[in-house]
C-alpha positions in Angstrom: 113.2 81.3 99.0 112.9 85.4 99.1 111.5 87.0 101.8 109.5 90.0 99.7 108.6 91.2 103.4 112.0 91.8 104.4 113.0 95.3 104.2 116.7 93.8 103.8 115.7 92.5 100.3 114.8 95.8 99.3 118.1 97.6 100.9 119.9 95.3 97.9 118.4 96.7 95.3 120.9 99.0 93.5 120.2 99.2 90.3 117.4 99.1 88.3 116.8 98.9 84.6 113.1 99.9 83.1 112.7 99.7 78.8 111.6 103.5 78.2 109.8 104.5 74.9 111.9 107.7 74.2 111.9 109.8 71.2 115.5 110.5 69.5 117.5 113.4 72.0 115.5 112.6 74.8 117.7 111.7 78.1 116.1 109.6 81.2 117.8 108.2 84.1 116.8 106.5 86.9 117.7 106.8 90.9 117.2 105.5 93.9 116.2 108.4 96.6 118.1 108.3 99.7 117.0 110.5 102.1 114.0 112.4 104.1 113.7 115.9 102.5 110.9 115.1 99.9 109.4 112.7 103.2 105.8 112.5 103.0 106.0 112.3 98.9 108.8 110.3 98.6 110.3 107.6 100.8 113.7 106.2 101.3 114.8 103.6 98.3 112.1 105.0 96.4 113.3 104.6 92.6 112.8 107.9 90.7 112.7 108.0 86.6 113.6 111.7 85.3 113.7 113.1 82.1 116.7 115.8 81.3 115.3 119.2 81.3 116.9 122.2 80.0 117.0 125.2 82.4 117.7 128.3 80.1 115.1 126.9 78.0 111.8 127.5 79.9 111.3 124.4 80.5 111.0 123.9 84.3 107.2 123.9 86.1 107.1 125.0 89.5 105.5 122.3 92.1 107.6 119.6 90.0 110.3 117.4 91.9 113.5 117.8 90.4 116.7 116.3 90.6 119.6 118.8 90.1 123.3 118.1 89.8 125.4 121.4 90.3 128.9 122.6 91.9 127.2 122.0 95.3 126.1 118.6 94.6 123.1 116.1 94.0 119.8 117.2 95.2 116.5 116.1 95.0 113.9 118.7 95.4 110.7 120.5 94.5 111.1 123.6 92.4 109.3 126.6 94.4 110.3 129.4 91.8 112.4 130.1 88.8 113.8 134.0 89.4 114.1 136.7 86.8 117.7 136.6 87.7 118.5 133.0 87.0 118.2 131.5 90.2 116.5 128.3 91.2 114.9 128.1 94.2 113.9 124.3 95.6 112.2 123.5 98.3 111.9 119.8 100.2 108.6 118.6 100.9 109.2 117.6 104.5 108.2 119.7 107.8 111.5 122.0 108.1 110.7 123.3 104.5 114.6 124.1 103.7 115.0 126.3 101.2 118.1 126.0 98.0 119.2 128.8 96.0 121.1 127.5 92.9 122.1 130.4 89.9 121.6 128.6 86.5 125.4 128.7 85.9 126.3 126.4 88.7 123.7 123.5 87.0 125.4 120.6 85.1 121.9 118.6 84.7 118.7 119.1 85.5 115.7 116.2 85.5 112.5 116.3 86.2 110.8 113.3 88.0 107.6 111.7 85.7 107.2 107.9 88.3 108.2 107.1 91.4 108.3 103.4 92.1 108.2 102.2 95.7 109.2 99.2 97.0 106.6 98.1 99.3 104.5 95.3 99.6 101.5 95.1 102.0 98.8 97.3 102.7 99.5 101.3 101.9 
């Protein structure tokens, strides 16, 4: 029998597969968030569902979580401003507000975060 209170049964969890409505040329993906830079918003082994956003488009909000693949990696962050010169700028949600600089040219992918599913069971 599974023990759904075990954090264990959770850490096992690698992959997850949710049937998205999406209109023809949309892109979603789904991730599992590692980490504590987004910590009080988002929590370790949360599962995040993004939709691909285009950066040179206009597209990007600011106060949105993103997930950004570029040259210097993957990061998961909140967008704090979009600059007149091309630059990102994210920002992490926990107490040492970090702060990323990323110039549109070094993005491969960009997606914003529309659910968050957490893996918890009990009282929240």
């Amino acid at each position: 029998m599974l023990n759904y209170n075990d954090p264990s049964f959770y850490e096992n969890l690698h992959h997850i597969e949710i049937p998205i409505k999406k209109d023809e040329g949309q892109d979603f993906i789904s991730i599992c968030y590692g980490g504590n830079m987004m910590h009080p918003t988002l929590e370790h082994n949360d599962i995040l569902i993004a939709k691909k956003k285009n950066v040179s488009s206009g597209e990007l909000t600011n106060g949105e979580i993103y997930i950004v693949l570029s040259l210097h990696g993957l990061h998961i962050l909140r967008l704090d401003e979009y600059s007149d010169d091309n630059k990102i700028i994210l920002q992490g949600d926990n107490q040492s507000k970090i702060k990323l600089q990323i110039h549109e040219s070094e993005i491969h992918a960009m997606y914003q975060v529309t659910a968050k599913i957490t893996p918890k069971l009990g009282n929240q």
